[in-house]
C-alpha positions in Angstrom: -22.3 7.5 47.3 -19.3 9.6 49.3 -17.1 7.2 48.2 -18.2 7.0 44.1 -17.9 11.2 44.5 -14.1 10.9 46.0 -13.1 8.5 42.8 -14.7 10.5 40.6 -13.2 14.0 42.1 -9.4 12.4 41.4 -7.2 13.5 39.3 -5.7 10.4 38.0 -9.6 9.1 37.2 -10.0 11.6 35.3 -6.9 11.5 33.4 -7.9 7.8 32.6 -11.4 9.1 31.4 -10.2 11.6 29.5 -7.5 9.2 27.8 -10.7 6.8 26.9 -12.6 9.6 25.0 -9.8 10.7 22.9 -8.9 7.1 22.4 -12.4 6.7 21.4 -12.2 10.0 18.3 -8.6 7.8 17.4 -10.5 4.9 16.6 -13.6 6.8 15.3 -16.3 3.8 15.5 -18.2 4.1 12.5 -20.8 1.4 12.6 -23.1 2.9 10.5 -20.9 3.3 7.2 -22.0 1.7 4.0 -21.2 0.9 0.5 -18.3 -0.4 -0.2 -14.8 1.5 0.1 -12.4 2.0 -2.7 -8.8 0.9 -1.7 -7.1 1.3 -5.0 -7.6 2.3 -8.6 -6.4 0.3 -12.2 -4.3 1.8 -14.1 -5.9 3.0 -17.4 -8.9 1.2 -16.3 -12.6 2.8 -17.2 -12.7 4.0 -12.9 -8.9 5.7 -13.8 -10.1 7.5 -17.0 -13.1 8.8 -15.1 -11.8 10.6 -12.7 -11.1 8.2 -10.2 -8.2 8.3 -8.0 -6.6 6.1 -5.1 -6.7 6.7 -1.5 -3.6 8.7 -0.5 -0.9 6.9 1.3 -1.9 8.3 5.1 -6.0 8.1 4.6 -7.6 6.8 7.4 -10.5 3.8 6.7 -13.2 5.6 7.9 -12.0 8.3 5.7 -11.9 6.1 2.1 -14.5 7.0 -0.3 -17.2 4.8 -0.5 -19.4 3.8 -3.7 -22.8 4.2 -2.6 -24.8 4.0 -5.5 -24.2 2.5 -9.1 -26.9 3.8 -12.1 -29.0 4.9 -9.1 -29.1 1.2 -7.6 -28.3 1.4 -3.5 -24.4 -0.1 -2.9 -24.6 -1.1 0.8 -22.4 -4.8 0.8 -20.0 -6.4 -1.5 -22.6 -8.8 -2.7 -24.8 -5.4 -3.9 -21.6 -4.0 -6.0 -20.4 -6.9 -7.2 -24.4 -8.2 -8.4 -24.8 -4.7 -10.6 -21.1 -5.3 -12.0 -21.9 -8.4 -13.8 -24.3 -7.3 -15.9 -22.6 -4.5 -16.9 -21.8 -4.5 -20.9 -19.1 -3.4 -23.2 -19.7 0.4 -23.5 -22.1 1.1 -21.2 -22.3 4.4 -19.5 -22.3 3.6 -15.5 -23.3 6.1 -13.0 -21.4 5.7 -10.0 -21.8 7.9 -6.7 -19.5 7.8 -3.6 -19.5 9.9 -0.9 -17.2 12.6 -1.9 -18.6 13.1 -5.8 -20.2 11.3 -8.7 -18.8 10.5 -12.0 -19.9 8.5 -15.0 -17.7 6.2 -16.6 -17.8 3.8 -20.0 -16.8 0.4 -19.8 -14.1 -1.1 -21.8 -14.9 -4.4 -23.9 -12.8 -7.2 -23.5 -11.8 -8.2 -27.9 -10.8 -11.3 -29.8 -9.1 -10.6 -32.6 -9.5 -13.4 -35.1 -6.7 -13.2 -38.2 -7.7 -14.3 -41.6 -5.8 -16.4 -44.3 -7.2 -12.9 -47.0 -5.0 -9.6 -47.1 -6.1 -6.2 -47.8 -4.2 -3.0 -48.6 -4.3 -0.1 -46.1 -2.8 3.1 -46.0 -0.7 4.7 -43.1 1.0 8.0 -42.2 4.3 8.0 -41.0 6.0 10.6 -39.5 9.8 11.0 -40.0 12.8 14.1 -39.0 14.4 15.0 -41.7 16.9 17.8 -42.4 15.2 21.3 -44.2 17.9 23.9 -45.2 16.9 27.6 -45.7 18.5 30.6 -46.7 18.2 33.9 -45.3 19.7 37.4 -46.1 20.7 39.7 -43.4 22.3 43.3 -44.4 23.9 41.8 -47.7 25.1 38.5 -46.3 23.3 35.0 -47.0 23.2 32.9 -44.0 22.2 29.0 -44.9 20.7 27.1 -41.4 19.6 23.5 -41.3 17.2 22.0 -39.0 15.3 19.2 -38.0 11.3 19.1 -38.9 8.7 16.1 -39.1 7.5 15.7 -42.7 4.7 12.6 -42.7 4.4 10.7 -45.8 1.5 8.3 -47.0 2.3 4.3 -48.3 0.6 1.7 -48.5 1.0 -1.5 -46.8 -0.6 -5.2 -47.0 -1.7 -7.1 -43.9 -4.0 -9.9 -43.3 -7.6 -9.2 -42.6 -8.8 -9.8 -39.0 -12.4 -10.2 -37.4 -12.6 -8.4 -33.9 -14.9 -10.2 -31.7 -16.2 -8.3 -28.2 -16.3 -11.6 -25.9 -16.9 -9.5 -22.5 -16.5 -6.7 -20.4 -13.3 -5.4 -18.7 -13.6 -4.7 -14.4 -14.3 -1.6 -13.7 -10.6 -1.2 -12.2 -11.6 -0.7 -8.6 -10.1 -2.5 -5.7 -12.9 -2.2 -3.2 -13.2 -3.5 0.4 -16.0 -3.6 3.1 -16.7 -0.3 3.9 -14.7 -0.1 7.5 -16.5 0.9 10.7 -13.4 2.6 12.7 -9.5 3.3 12.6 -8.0 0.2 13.2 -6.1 -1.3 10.7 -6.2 -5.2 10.0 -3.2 -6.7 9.3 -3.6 -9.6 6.5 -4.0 -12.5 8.9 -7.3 -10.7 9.6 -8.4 -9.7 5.9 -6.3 -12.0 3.6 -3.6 -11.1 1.1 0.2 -12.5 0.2 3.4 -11.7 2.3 7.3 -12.3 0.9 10.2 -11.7 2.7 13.1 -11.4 0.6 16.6 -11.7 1.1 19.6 -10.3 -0.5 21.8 -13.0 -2.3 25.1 -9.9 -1.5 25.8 -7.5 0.5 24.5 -4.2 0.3 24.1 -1.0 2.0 21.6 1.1 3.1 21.7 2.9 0.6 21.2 0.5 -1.9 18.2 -1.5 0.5 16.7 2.0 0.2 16.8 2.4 -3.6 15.6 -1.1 -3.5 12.1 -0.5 -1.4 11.5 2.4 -3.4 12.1 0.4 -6.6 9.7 -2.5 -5.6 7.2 0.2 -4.3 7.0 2.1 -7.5 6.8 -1.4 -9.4 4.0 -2.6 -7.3 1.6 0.8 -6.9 2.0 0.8 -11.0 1.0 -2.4 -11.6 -1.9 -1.6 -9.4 -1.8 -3.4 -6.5 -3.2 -1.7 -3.2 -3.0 -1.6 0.6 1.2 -2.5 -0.1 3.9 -2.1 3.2 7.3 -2.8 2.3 9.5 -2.3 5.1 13.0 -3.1 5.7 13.8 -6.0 8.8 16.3 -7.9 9.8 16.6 -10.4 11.8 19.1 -8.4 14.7 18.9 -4.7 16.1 22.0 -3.0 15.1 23.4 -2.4 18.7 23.6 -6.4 18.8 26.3 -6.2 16.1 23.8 -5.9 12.7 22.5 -9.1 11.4 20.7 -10.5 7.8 19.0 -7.6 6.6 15.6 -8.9 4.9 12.5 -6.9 2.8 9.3 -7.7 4.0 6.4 -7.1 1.8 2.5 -7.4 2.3 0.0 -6.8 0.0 -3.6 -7.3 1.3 -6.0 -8.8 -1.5 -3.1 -10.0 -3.7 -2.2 -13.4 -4.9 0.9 -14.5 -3.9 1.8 -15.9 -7.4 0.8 -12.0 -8.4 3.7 -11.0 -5.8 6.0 -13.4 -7.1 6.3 -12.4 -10.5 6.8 -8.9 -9.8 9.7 -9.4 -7.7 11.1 -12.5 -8.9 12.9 -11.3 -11.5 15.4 -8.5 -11.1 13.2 -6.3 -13.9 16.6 -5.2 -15.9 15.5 -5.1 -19.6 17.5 -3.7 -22.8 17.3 -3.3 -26.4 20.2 -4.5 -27.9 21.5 -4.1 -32.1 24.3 -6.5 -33.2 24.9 -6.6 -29.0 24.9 -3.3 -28.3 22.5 -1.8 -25.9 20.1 0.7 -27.4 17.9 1.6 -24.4 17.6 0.3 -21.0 14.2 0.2 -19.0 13.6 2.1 -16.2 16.3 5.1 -16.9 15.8 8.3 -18.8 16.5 6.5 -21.9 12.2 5.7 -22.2 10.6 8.8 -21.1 6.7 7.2 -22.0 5.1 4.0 -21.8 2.0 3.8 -23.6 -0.9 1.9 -21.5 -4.4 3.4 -23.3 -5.7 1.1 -25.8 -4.7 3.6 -28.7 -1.3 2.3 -28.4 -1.2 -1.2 -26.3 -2.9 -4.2 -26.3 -3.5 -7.4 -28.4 -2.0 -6.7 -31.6 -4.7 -6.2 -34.7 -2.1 -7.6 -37.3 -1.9 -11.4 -35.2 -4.7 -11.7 -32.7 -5.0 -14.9 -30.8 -4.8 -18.1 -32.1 -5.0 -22.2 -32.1 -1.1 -23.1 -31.2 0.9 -24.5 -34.0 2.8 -26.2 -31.5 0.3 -27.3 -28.6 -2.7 -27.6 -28.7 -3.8 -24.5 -26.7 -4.0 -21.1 -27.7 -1.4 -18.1 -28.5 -1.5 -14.4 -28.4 0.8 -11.6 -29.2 0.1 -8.2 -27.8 1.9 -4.9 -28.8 2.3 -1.5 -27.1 4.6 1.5 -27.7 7.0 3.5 -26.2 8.8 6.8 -26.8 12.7 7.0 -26.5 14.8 9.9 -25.3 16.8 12.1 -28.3 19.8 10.4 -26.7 18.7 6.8 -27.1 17.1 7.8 -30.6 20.6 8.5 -31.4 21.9 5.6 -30.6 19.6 3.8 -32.6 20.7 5.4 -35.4 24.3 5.6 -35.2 23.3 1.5 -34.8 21.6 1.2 -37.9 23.7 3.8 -40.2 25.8 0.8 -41.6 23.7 -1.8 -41.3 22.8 -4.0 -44.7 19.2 -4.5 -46.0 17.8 -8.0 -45.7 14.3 -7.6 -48.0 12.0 -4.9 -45.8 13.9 -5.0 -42.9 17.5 -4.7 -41.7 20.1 -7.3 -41.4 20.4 -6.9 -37.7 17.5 -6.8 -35.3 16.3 -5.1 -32.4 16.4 -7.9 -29.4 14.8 -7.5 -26.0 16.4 -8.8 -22.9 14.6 -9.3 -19.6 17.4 -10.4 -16.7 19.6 -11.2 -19.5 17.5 -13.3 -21.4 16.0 -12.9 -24.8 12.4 -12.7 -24.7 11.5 -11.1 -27.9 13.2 -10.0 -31.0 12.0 -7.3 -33.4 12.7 -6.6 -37.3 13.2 -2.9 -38.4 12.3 -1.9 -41.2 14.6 -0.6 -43.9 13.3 2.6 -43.8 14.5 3.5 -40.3 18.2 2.7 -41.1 20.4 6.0 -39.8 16.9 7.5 -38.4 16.7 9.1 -35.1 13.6 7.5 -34.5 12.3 8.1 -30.9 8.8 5.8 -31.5 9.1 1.6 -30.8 6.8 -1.1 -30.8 7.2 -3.8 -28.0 5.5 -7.0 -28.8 5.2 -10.3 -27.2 2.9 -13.0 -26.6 1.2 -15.6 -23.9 -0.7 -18.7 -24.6 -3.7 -21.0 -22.4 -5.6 -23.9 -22.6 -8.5 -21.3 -23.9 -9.2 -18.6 -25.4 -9.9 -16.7 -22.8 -6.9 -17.6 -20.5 -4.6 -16.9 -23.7 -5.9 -13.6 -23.9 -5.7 -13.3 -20.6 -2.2 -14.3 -19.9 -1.0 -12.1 -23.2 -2.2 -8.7 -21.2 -0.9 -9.8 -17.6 2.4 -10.2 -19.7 2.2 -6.9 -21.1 1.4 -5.1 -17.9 4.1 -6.7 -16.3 6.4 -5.4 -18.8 5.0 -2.4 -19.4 6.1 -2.2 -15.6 9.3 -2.7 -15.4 10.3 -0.9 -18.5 8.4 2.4 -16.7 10.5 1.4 -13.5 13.5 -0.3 -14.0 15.6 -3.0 -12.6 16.0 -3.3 -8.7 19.9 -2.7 -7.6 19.9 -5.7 -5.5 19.3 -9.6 -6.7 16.9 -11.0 -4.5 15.7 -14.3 -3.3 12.5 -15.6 -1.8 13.2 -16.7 2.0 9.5 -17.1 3.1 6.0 -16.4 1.2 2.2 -16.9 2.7 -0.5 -16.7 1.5 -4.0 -16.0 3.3 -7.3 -16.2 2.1 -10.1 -13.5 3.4 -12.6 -15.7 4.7 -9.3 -17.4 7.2 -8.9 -14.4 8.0 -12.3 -13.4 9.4 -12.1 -17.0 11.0 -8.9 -16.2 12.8 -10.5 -12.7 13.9 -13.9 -14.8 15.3 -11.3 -16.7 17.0 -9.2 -14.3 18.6 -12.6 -12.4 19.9 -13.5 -15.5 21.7 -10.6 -16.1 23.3 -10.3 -13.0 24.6 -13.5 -13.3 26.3 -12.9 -15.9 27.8 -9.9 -14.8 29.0 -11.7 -11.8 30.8 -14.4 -14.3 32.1 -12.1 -17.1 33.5 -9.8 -14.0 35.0 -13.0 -12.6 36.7 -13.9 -16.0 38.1 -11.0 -16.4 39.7 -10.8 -12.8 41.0 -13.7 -13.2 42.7 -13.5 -16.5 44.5 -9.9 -15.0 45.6 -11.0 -12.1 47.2 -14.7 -12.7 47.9 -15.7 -9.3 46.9 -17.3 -8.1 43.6 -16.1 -4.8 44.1 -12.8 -5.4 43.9 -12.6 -7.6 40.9 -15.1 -5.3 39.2 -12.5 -2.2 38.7 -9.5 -4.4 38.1 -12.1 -5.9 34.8 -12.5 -2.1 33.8 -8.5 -1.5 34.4 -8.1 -4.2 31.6 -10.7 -3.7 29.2 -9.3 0.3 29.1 -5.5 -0.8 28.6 -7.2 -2.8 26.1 -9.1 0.1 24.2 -6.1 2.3 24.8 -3.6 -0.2 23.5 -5.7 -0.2 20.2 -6.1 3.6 20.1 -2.5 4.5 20.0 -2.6 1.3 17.2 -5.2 3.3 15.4 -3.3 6.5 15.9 0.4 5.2 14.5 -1.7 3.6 12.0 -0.4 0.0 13.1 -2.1 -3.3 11.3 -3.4 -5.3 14.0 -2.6 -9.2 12.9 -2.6 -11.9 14.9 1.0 -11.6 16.7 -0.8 -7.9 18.1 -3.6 -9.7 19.7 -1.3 -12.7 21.2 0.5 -9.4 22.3 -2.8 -7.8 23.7 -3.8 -10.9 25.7 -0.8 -11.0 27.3 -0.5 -7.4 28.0 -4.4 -8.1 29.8 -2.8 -11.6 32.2 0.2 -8.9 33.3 -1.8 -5.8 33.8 -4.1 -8.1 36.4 -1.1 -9.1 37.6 -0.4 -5.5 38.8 -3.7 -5.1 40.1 -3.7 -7.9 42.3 -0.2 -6.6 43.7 -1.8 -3.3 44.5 -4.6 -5.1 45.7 -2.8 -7.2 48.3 -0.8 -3.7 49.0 -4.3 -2.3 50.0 -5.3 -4.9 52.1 -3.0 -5.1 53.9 -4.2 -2.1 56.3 -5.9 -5.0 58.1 -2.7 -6.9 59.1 0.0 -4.2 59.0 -1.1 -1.1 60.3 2.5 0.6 61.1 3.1 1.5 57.2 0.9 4.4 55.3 -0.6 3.3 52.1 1.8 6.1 50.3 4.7 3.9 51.8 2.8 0.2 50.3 1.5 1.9 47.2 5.4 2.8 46.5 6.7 -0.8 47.0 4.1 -1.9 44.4 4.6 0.3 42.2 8.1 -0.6 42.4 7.7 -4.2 41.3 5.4 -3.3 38.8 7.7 -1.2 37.4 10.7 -3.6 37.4 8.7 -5.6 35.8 7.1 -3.9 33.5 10.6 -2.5 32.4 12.1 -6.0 32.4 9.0 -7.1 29.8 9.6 -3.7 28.1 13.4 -4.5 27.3 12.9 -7.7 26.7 10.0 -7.1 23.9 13.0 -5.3 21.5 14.7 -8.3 20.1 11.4 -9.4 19.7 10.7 -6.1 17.3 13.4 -7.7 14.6 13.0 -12.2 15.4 11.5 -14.2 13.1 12.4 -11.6 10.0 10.5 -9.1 11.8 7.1 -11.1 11.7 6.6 -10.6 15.3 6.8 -6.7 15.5 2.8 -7.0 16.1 3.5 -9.1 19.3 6.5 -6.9 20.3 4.7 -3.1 19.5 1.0 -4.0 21.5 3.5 -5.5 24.0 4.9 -2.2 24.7 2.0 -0.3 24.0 0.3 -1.8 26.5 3.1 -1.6 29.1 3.4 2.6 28.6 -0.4 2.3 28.8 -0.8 0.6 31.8 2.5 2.5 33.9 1.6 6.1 32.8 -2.5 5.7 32.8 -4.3 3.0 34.0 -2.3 1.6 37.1 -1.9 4.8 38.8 -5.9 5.3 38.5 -7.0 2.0 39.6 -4.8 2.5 43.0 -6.2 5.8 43.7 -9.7 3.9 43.4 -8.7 0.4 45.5 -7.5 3.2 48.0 -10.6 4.6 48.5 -12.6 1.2 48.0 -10.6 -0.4 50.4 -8.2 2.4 52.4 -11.6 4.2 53.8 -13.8 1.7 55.0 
């Protein structure tokens, strides 16, 4: 008992002890959370227009809101919130609590629009600037000013009659996970989702790899993907002379073929008249985008339809967007001379994406010389059903809708590497990994103890490792580093050297037996010593590591040196103050 008071009286114990709780409020175990967390909200979608908003950039997962409770009905797994979802209708008023409020929200139906062969005559108002001239007399002298105001008119106009059809019910527009039980972070081996690394096809500079990520960052959160990192690697440190500079992005829950057409193409879109650029996407030339379903989606005047020329399906969808006085200008200064061809102009409006013509647009005689700020985008996507048709249409629009909000990235890039990891691999690969580690710890203490014949010695260099262990994924937790599968390979080795250590303080200890003419200060010095070479010599050797294999094995490389500062600064100095009195007082 004189001997358990004495550990527990020094200083470097304590400092370990004290290190464990604090790691212990970084992680913040949480095993009795429930519902489901909300990782990410849909643009426009029924959770947006309620209220809903997504997790801040820095929120820690205990810390997401949860959903709880839908129309009163208990949320506590994925197969509860997904269960109530699907028989949720078009319309419907839903209920849904989480742990920070409660809102209600109305579901959005999913239409087919069916056009028939009969017209019909409706009547619009259109809005136009036109030039109003007044006259004014101040003392004796008439002074004439002209100025712009909207004067809206009322015409007629024929179209074909169409049949709208409510075939389903839109997703609520959350992107929802497991509700988590502590701090760490999974990386997407562990929880599924896409990863691209890209590569610039020229040179560029930082600069320009900055305005990049912040590009592809703004394209991505707007198209409403969550739980995005985008970082920038390469594939040598700097002080070894620079090296391919790469972007690697991770999106946990995404497709990969989702990934790929956001950042395929280069995003630069215009809208040329008889070649001359109008408006370009992504600059101040569009200052709105319209997403509500007032002013985007399939478009009423064409629907979806059997193809003429395959034998699938066809839509055309429509949205608008507002341009800038100084692109309105330009439109008109465009148009002023142009020559009337029937309703429309002789020249249209054509749409380039990456310098390629994907859709081209009649204007109407009226706007000729008109400053006209307002322009309908249309375009279409087809499927082997109606349902894929329609669905391929709106994924075409959003994409656009994207890059005309965002603009066109300043670097080409190319694809070097994609993958692509499915959840339920993930959790395998995590089952895995906790085995292993087991029975690493098992097959260590085996050894430990037929080595030295003595529990006691192998049971405190078991608790030195499971606490670099803890610690190691506390500071993760803290930096708010995604522990993958490199991080664990990383952890288990960080476990094999910090034994290592042990044992070398161990045989430092013992030695009392056969070398009695050196103090244990004098042998605990030496040890620390090599463990200190050592550790610095892994330490060093762990930063190339931080930028090989286009910086996929920073997982391996950061736990690496996590668990090095752990071990030199907290654990090793404690465990030799308790082997000392284990072993130095008997």
């Amino acid at each position: 008992m004189s001997t358990i008071k004495k550990i527990f009286k020094d200083s470097k114990v304590w400092m370990l002890l004290i290190c464990l709780l604090l790691g212990l409020v970084a992680i913040h175990p949480a095993p009795w959370n429930s519902g489901v967390a909300i990782k990410g909200i849909a643009k426009n979608s029924s959770a947006e227009l309620a209220g809903f908003e997504p997790p801040k950039a820095k929120t820690t997962p205990t810390s997401l809101e949860r959903i709880i409770a839908i129309n009163n009905k208990p949320i506590t797994t994925l197969e509860d919130y997904y269960t109530i979802v699907s028989k949720l209708g078009p319309n419907q008023s839903v209920r849904v609590k989480t742990t920070k409020d409660t809102k209600t929200l109305v579901t959005k139906p999913i239409v087919h629009i069916t056009v028939l062969n009969e017209t019909e005559t409706i009547e619009i108002n259109e809005t136009r600037e036109v030039n109003e001239t007044t006259t004014q007399t101040i003392n004796g002298t008439n002074t004439t000013t002209t100025h712009l105001v909207n004067k809206t008119t009322t015409k007629e106009i024929e179209q074909n009659k169409t049949i709208t059809e409510i075939i389903g019910t839109e997703p609520l527009g959350f992107t929802i996970s497991e509700a988590p039980t502590s701090n760490l972070r999974k990386g997407l081996d562990l929880q599924g989702g896409a990863r691209i690394v890209l590569r610039p096809e020229a040179s560029a500079t930082p600069e320009m790899l900055d305005e990049t990520v912040s590009t592809l960052e703004q394209r991505l959160n707007v198209y409403g993907l969550s739980d995005i990192v985008i970082t920038q690697i390469s594939d040598n440190p700097d002080i070894l002379g620079g090296g391919t500079h790469y972007i690697l992005i991770e999106a946990a829950g995404a497709t990969e073929e989702e990934l790929l057409r956001l950042v395929n193409a280069t995003g630069k879109f215009e809208g040329k008249i008889a070649n001359h650029t109008v408006f370009r996407g992504g600059t101040q030339d569009i200052t709105y985008v319209c997403r509500a379903a007032q002013c985007a989606g399939l478009d009423p005047n064409v629907g979806c339809g059997k193809s003429k020329s395959s034998n699938g399906y066809g839509c055309q969808f429509r949205f608008q967007i507002t341009l800038s006085p100084q692109a309105a200008g330009r439109f008109a200064d465009l148009t002023r001379d142009l020559t009337l061809s029937g309703k429309y102009l002789s020249e249209p409006l054509i749409l380039y994406l990456d310098d390629q013509e994907v859709d081209k647009l009649n204007v109407a005689a009226d706007l000729r010389g008109r400053a006209s700020t307002d322009i309908v985008i249309s375009g279409g996507g087809s499927g082997n059903s109606m349902q894929s048709a329609t669905q391929n249409s709106l994924d075409g629009m959003k994409r656009l809708q994207t890059i005309l909000k965002t603009g066109s990235l300043p670097l080409k890039l190319s694809v070097d590497r994609v993958d692509a990891i499915s959840p339920a691999l993930g959790k395998e690969f995590l089952t895995n990994a906790f085995f292993v580690g087991i029975l690493s710890l098992i097959g260590v203490t085996i050894i430990l103890i037929i080595a030295y014949r003595k529990f006691i010695i192998a049971l405190p260099i078991m608790f030195t490792a499971l606490s670099e262990i803890f610690l190691t994924l506390s500071v993760a937790a803290l930096i708010g580093w995604n522990i993958d599968l490199a991080a664990i390979a990383g952890i288990i080795l960080s476990v094999g050297t910090g034994v290592n250590d042990q044992i070398i303080m161990t045989d430092e200890a013992i030695k009392k037996e056969t070398d009695e003419t050196s103090s244990w200060k004098d042998r605990i010095k030496k040890a620390f010593f090599i463990i200190f070479s050592s550790s610095a010599t892994t330490f060093v050797a762990m930063i190339p590591l931080l930028f090989a294999g286009a910086g996929l094995l920073k997982g391996f490389a950061i736990t690496t040196m996590l668990a090095i500062a752990v071990g030199i600064f907290i654990t090793r100095p404690a465990y030799a103050a308790v082997v000392h009195l284990l072993l130095e007082q008997k």
